[in-house]
C-alpha positions, 0 to 999 in steps of 0.5 A: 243802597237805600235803608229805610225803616217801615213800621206797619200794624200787622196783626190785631186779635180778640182773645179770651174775654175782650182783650184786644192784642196788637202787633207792630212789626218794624221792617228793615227795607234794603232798596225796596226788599225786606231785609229784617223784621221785629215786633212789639206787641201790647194789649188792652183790657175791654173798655181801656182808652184807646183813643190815641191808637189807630183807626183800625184798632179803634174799629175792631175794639169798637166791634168787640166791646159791647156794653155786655163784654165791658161789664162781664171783663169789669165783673171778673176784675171785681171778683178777683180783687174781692177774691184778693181781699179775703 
């Protein structure tokens, strides 16, 4: 009886305005079959840091953040910190 742990990215989204959410799922293999399964999930903001994540994330972030969808996700965040301000 062999366990072993698998950790796979198994889902990358787009969602409202640029952010990109990424899911981890951590599987539990028993000889081979999937005996249990969790996830892990974190986001990024358009125009955040990604360069330590994995090809694949890169490429969709690269795809989804146009110079257009940076600047309007950096407008609103200006705007509500103005908004904040007052």
């Amino acid at each position: 009886m062999a366990l072993t742990e698998v950790k796979v990215i198994d889902k990358i989204e787009v969602v409202e305005r640029g952010h990109i959410q990424v899911r981890e799922a951590t599987r539990i293999m028993k000889d081979g079959e999937q005996i249990a399964q969790t996830y892990h999930r974190w986001s990024y903001a358009p125009g955040s840091d990604i360069s330590e994540q994995p090809a694949n994330v890169q490429a969709i972030a690269a795809a989804a953040w146009t110079p257009e969808v940076i600047a309007a996700y950096q407008a609103s965040v200006e705007a509500a910190q103005a908004k904040l301000g007052e």
